[in-house]
BABA-891017 format. One record per atom (N, C-alpha, C): residue in one letter; x, y, z. Coordinates in steps of 0.02 Angstrom, whole numbers, plus 50000, padded with zeros to 5 digits. Atoms other than C-alpha are relative to their C-alpha. Layout:
<rs>
AXYZ ...
</rs>
This chain:
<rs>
X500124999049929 X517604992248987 X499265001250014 X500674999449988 X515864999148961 X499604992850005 X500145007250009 X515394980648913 X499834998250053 X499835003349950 X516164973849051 X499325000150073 X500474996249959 X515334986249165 X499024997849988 X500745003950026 X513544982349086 X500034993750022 X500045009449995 X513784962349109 X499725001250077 X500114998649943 X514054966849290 X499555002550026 X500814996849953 X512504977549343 X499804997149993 X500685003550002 X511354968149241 X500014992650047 X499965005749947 X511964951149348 X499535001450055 X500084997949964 X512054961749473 X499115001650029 X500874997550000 X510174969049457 X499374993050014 X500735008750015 X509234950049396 X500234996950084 X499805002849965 X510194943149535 X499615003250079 X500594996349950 X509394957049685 X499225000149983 X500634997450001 X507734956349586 X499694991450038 X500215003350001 X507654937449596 X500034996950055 X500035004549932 X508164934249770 X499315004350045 X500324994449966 X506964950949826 X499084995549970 X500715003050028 X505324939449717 X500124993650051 X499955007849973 X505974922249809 X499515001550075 X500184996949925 X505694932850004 X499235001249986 X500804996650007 X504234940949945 X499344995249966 X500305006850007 X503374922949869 X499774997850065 X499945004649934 X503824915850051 X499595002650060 X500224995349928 X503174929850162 X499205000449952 X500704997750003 X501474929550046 X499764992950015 X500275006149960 X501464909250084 X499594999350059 X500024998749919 X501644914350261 X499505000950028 X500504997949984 X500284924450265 X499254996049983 X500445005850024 X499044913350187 X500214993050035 X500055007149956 X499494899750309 X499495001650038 X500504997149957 X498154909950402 X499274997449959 X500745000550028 X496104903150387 X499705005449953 X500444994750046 X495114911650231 X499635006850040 X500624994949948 X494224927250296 X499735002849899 X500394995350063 X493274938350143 X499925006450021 X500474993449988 X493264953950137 X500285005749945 X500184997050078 X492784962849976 X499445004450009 X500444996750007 X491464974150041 X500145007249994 X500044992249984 X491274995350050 X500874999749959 X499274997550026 X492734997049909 X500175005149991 X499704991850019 X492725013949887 X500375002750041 X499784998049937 X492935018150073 X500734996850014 X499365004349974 X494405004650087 X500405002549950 X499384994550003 X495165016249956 X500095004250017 X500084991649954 X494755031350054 X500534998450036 X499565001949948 X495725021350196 X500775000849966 X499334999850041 X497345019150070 X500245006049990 X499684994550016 X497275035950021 X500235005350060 X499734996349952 X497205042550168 X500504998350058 X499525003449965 X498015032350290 X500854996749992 X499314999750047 X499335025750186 X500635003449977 X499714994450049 X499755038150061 X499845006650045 X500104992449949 X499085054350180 X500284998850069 X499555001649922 X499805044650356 X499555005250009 X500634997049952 X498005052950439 X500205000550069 X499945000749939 X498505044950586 X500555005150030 X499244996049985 X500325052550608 X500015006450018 X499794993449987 X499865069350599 X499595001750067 X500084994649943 X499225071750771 X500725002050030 X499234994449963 X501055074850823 X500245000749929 X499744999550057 X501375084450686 X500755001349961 X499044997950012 X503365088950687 X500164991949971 X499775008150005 X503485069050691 X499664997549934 X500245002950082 X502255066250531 X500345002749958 X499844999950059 X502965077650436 X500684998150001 X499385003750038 X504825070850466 X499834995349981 X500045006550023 X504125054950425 X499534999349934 X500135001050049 X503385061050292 X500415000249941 X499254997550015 X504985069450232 X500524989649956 X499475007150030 X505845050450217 X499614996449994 X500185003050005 X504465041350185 X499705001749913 X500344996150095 X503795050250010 X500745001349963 X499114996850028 X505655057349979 X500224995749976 X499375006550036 X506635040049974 X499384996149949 X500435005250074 X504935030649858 X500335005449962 X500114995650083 X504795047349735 X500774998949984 X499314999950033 X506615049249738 X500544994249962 X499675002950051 X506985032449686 X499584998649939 X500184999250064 X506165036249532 X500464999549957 X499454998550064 X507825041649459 X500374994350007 X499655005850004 X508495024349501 X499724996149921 X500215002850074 X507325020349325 X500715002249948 X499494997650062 X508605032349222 X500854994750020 X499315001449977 X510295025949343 X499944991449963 X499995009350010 X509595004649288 X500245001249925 X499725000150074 X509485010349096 X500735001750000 X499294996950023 X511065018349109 X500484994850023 X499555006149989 X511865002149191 X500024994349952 X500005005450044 X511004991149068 X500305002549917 X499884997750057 X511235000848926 X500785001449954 X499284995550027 X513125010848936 X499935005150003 X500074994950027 X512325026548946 X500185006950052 X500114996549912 X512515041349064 X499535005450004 X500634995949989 X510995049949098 X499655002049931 X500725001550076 X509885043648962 X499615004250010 X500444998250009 X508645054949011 X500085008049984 X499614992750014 X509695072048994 X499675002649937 X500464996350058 X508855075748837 X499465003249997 X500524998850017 X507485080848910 X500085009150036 X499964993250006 X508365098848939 X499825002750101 X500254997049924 X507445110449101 X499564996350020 X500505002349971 X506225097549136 X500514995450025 X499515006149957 X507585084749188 X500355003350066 X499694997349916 X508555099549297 X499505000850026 X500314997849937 X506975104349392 X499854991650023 X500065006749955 X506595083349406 X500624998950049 X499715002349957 X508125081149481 X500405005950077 X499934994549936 X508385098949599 X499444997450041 X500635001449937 X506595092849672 X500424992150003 X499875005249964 X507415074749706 X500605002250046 X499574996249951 X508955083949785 X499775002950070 X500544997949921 X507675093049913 X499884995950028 X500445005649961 X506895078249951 X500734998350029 X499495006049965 X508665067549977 X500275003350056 X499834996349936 X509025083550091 X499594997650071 X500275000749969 X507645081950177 X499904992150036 X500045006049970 X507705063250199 X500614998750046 X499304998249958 X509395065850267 X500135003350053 X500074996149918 X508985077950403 X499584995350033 X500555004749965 X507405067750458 X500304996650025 X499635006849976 X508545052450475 X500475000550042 X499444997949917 X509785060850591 X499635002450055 X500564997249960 X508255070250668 X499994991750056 X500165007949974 X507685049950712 X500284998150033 X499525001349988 X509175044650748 X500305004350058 X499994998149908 X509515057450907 X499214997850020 X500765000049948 X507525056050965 X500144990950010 X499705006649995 X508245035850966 X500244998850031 X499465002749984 X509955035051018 X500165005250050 X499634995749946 X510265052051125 X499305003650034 X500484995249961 X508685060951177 X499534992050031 X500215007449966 X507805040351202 X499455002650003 X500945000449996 X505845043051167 X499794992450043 X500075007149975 X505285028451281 X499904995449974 X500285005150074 X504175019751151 X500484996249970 X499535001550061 X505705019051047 X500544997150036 X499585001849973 X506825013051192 X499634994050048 X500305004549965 X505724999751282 X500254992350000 X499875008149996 X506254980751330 X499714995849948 X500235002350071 X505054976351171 X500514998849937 X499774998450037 X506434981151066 X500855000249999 X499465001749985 X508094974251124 X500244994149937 X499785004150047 X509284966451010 X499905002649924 X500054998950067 X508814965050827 X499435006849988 X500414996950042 X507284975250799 X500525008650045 X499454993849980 X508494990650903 X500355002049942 X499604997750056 X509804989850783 X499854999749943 X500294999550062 X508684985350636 X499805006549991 X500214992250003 X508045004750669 X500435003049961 X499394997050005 X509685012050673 X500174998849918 X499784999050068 X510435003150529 X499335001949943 X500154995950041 X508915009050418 X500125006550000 X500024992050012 X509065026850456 X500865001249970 X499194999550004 X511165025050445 X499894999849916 X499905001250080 X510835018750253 X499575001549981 X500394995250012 X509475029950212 X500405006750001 X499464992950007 X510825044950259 X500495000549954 X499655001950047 X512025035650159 X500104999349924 X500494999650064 X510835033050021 X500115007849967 X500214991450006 X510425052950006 X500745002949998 X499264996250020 X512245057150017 X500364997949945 X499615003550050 X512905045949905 X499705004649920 X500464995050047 X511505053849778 X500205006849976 X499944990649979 X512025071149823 X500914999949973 X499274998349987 X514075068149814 X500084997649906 X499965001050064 X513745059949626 X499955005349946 X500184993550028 X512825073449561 X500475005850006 X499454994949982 X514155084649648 X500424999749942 X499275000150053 X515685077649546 X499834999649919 X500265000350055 X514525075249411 X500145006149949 X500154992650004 X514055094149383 X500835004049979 X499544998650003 X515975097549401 X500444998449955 X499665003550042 X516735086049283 X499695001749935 X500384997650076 X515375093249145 X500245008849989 X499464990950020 X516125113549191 X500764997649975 X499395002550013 X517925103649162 X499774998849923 X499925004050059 X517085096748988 X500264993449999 X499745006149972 X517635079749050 X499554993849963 X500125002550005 X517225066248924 X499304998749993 X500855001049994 X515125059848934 X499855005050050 X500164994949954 X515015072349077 X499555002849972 X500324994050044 X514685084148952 X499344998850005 X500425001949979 X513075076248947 X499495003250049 X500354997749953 X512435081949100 X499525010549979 X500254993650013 X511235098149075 X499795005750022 X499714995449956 X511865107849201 X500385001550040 X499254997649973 X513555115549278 X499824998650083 X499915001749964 X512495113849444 X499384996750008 X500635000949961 X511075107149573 X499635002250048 X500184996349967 X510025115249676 X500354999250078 X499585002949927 X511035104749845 X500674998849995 X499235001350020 X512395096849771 X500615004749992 X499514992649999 X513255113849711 X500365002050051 X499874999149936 X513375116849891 X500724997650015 X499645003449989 X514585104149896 X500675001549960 X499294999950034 X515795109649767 X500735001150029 X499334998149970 X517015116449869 X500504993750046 X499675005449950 X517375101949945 X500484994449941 X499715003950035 X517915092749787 X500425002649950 X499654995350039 X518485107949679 X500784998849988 X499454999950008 X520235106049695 X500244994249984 X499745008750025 X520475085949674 X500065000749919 X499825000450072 X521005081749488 X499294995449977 X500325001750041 X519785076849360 X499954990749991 X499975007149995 X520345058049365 X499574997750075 X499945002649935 X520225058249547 X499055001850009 X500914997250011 X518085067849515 X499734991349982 X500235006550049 X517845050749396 X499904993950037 X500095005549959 X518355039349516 X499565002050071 X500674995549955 X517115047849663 X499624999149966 X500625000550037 X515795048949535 X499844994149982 X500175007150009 X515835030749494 X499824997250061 X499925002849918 X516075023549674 X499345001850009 X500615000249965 X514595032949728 X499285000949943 X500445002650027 X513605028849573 X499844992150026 X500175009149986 X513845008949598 X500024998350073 X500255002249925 X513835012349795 X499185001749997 X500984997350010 X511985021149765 X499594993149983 X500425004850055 X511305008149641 X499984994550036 X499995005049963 X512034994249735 X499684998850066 X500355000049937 X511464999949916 X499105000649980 X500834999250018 X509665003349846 X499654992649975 X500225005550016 X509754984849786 X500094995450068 X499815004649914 X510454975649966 X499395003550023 X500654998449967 X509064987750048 X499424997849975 X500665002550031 X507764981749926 X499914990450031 X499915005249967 X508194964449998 X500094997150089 X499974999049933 X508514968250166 X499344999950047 X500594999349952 X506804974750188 X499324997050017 X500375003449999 X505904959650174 X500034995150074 X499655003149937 X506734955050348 X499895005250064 X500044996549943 X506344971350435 X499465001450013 X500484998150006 X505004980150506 X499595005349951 X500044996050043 X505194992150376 X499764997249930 X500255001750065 X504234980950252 X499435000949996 X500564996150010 X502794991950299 X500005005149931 X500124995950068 X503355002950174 X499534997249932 X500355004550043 X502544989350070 X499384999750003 X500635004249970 X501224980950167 X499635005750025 X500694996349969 X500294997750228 X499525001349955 X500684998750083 X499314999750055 X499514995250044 X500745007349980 X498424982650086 X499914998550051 X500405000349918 X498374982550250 X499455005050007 X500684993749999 X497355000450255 X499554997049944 X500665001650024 X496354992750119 X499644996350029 X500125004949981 X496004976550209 X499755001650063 X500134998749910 X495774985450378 X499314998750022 X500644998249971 X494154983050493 X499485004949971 X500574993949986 X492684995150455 X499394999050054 X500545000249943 X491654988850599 X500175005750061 X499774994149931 X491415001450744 X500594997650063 X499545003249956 X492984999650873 X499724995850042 X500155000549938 X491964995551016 X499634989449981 X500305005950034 X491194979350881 X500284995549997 X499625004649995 X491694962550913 X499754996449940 X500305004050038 X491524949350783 X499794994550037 X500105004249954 X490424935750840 X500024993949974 X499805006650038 X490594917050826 X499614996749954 X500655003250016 X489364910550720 X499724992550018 X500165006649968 X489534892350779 X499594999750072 X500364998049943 X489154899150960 X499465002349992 X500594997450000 X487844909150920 X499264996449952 X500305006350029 X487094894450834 X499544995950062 X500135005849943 X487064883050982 X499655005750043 X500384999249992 X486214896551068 X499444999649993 X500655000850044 X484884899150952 X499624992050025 X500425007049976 X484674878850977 X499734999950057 X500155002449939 X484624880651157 X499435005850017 X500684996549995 X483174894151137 X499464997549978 X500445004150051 X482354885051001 X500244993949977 X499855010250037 X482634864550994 X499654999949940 X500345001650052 X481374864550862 X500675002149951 X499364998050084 X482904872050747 X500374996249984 X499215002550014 X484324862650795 X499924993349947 X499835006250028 X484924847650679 X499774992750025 X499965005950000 X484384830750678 X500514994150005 X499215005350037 X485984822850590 X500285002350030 X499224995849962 X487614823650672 X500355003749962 X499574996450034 X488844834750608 X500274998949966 X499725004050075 X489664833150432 X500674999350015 X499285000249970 X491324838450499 X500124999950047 X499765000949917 X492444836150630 X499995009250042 X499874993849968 X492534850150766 X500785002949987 X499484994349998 X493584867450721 X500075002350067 X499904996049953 X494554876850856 X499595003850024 X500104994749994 X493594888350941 X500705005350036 X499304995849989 X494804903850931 X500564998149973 X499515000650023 X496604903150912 X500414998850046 X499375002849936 X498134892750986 X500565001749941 X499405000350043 X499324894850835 X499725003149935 X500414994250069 X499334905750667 X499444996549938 X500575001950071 X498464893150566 X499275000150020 X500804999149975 X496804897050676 X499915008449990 X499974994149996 X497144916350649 X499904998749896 X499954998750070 X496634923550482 X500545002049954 X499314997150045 X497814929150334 X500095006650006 X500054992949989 X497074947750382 X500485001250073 X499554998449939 X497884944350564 X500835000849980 X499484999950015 X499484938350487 X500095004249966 X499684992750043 X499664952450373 X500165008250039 X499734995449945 X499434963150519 X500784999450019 X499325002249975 X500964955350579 X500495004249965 X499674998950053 X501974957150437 X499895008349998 X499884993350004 X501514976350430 X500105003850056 X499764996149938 X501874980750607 X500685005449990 X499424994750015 X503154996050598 X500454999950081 X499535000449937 X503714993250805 X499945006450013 X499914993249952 X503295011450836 X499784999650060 X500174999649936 X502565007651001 X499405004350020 X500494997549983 X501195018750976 X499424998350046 X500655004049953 X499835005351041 X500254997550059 X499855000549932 X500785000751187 X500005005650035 X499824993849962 X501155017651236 X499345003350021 X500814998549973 X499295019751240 X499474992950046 X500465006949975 X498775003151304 X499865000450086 X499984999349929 X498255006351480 X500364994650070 X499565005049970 X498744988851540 X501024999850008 X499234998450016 X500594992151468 X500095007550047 X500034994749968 X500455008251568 X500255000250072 X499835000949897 X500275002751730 X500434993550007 X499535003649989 X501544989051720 X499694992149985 X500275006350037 X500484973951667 X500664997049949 X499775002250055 X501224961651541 X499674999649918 X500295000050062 X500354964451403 X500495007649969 X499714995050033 X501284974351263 X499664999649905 X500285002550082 X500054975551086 X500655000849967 X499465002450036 X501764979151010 X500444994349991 X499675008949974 X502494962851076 X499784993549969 X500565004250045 X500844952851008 X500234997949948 X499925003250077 X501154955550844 X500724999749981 X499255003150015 X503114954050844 X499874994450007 X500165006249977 X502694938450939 X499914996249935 X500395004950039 X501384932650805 X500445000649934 X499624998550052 X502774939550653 X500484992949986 X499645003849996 X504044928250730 X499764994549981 X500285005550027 X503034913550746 X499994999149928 X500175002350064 X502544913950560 X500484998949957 X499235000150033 X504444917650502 X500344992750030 X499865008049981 X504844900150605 X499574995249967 X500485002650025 X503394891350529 X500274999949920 X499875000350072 X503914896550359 X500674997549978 X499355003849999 X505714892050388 X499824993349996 X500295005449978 X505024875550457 X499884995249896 X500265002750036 X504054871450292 X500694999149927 X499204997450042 X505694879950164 X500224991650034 X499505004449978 X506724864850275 X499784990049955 X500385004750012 X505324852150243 X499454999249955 X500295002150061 X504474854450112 X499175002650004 X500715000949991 X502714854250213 X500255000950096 X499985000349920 X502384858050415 X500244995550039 X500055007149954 X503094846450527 X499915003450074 X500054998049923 X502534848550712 X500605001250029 X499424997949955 X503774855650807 X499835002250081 X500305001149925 X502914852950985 X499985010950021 X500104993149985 X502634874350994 X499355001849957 X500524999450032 X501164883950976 X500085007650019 X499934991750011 X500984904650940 X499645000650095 X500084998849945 X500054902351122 X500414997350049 X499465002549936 X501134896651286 X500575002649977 X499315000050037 X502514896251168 X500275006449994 X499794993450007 X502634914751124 X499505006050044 X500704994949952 X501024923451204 X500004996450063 X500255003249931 X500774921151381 X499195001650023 X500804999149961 X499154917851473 X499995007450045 X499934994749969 X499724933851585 X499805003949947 X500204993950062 X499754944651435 X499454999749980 X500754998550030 X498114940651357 X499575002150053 X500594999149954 X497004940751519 X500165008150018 X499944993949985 X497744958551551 X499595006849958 X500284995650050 X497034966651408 X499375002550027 X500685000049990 X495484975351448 X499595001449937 X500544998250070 X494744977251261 X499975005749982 X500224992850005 X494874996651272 X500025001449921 X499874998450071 X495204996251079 X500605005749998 X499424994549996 X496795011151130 X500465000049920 X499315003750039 X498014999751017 X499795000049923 X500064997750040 X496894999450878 X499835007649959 X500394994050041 X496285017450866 X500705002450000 X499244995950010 X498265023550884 X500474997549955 X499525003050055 X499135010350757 X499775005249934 X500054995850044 X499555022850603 X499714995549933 X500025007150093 X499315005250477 X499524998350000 X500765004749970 X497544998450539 X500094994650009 X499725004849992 X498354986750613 X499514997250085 X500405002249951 X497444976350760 X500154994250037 X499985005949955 X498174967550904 X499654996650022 X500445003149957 X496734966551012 X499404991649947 X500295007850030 X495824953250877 X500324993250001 X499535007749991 X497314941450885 X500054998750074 X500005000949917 X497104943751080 X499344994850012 X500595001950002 X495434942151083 X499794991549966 X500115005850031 X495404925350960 X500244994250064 X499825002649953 X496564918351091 X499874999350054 X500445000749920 X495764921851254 X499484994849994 X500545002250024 X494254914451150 X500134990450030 X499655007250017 X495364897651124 X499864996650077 X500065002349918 X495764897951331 X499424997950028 X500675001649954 X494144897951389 X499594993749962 X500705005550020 X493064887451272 X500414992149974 X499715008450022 X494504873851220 X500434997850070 X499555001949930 X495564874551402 X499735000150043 X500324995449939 X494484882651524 X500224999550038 X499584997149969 X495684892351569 X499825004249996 X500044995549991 X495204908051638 X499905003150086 X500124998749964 X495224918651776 X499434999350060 X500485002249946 X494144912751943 X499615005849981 X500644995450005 X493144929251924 X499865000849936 X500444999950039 X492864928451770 X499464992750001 X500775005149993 X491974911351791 X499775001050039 X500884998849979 X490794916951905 X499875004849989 X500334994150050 X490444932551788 X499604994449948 X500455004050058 X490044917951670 X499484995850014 X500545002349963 X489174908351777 X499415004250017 X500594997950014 X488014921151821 X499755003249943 X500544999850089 X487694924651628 X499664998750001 X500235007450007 X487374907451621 X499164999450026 X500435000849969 X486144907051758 X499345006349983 X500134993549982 X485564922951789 X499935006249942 X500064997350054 X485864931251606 X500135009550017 X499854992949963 X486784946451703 X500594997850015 X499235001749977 X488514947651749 X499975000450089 X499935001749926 X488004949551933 X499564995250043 X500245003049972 X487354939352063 X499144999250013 X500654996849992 X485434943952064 X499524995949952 X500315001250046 X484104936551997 X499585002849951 X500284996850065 X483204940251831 X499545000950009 X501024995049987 X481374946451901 X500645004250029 X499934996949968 X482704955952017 X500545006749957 X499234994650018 X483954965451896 X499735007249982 X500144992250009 X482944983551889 X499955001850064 X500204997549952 X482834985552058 X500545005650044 X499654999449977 X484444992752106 X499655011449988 X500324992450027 X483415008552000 X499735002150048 X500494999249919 X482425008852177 X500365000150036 
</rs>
């Protein structure tokens, strides 16, 4: 039976690892469908950013009740599946708690994973009313209808499930080793610092009836920790992943710092100084200026994407989203997520891109939404990931004006008197100090 049992996990296991490498291949394609960018500079600081942002969640703790539940299930469910290392040997192996030998250092490892699975377990019901019965707006907004709604929910539901299942093993575990019950024995202690709690609830069932409980919610544990490991390459919850390298990869230019074009600021230069410009025509054909679709956006934008968490933080600060505008920076980068998850389907079907008459602009972004933005940087200084709508805005507005010219009537005659005038207002250039008088 043990055999048997072994054949089965290990399937079981190669089979979740190798569909969880296939997703995670496809979604790093994805991202690299995005133009080269570089950026390898100030490494120390971009681990400062990891350690702190990341791994410390800097941002989070200005509301601090809310960082630390989220620190609670966010450190709790990684550290705690640590002991999923001992639960794999013991599936591949036959064994039951291979690591029991290692006496009082194994009960205090696994009383501190007990705390934690407590604690991830309150947090997640905590969530789960500020969600579903008390309705934080952020967390209840028209952004978030449909899938990414119930994608919330069911993580926190099997995260509670997770932590109990943990907790109800160890329970019958602990119980079936005071019985002397077979490998039980094993175990290297009568209780757990949480689990114990629980005895009374199973105390009186028969010893057969402990075995079968203790199995169930071994191979429900092991198993749900493998569907979630697969799952979360589909949710937004594959930040848990993607916030390392995103906080490494993040911006260090000052918020207020745009990046500028260098092609544009080229053709200036010429039109200050002809003596500079080129002779020969151009080697290549003309690039986009800006962005109409993700393959004009970098692999740093798309990875943004991909690590968006949907808390709503940057909308909820976005002043435009405030006052009823259409612009939602949380929307953006769902928007730009989607797109790239169709795109990558697309190529999976075919091998290679085929046009499919849509583009990440009209198609999913509207011209309303971008022109609303006013640049305030809100969205990036409040995303907890260093995550940055306003650049994938910004690329796109870029696109409107200099490949459609499409833009707002007042802004072309703001540009016009640039142009002319080298001032955003009407006045001429002997005249623009005078207003000082």
């Amino acid at each position: 039976m043990h055999i048997f049992s072994q054949i089965i996990f290990t399937v079981l296991l190669l089979a979740a690892i190798i569909l969880f490498a296939r997703k995670c291949r496809n979604i790093r394609r994805n991202i690299l469908l995005g133009r080269d960018e570089n950026i390898s500079d100030h490494k120390a600081v971009r681990v400062k950013n990891v350690l702190l942002l990341a791994f410390g969640q800097k941002k989070m703790f200005r509301n601090p009740l809310v960082a630390l539940l989220h620190l609670f299930v966010y450190a709790g469910f990684i550290i705690i599946n640590i002991e999923i290392v001992e639960i794999i040997l013991d599936g591949i192996m036959g064994y039951h708690r291979l690591f029991a030998f290692a006496g009082n250092l194994y009960i205090g490892l696994i009383n501190f994973f007990e705390i934690l699975a407590f604690l991830v377990l309150v947090s997640c019901a905590i969530f789960l009313v500020r969600r579903n019965i008390i309705r934080v707006k952020r967390l209840n907004s028209k952004d978030l209808q449909g899938f990414p709604k119930s994608d919330a929910n069911a993580i926190l539901i099997t995260e509670i499930v997770l932590m109990s299942l943990f907790l109800i093993m160890n329970c019958c575990d602990t119980l079936l080793n005071m019985r002397g019950v077979g490998e039980y024995i094993n175990t290297p202690a009568t209780d757990f610092i949480i689990s114990s709690k629980l005895h009374f609830l199973f105390n009186g069932l028969s010893s057969h009836t402990l075995i079968i409980i203790e199995r169930s919610a071994w191979w429900l544990h092991i198993t749900g920790i493998l569907a979630f490991m697969n799952y979360l390459p589909y949710s937004k919850h594959l930040h848990i992943i993607l916030a390392f390298p995103n906080a490494y990869f993040a911006s260090l230019l000052p918020k207020g710092e745009m990046k500028n074009m260098p092609d544009i600021q080229q053709e200036v230069l010429y039109a200050m100084q002809p003596e500079l410009a080129p002779t020969e025509p151009p080697s290549e054909e003309h690039k986009n200026f800006g962005a109409k679709d993700v393959f004009d956006l970098s692999w740093k934008n798309l990875l943004d994407a991909y690590t968006c968490t949907e808390c709503g933080r940057c909308s909820a600060a976005c002043p435009a989203n405030v006052t009823g505008k259409a612009l939602s920076p949380r929307l953006i980068m769902m928007k730009t997520r989607d797109r790239v998850e169709e795109i990558g389907k697309n190529i999976n079907t075919n091998k290679s891109f085929k046009e499919d008459g849509k583009t990440l602009l009209h198609d999913y972004i509207t011209v309303e939404e971008l022109n609303a933005c006013t640049t305030c940087n809100a969205c990036v200084q409040e995303c907890p990931v260093s995550i940055s709508p306003l650049d994938i805005i910004l690329q796109m507005r870029r696109f409107l004006i200099m490949e459609e010219s499409n833009a707002p009537q007042e802004w072309n005659a703001m540009f016009g008197n640039i142009e002319n005038n080298f001032a955003p207002w009407k006045f001429s250039p002997d005249e623009r100090f005078k207003w000082a008088d």
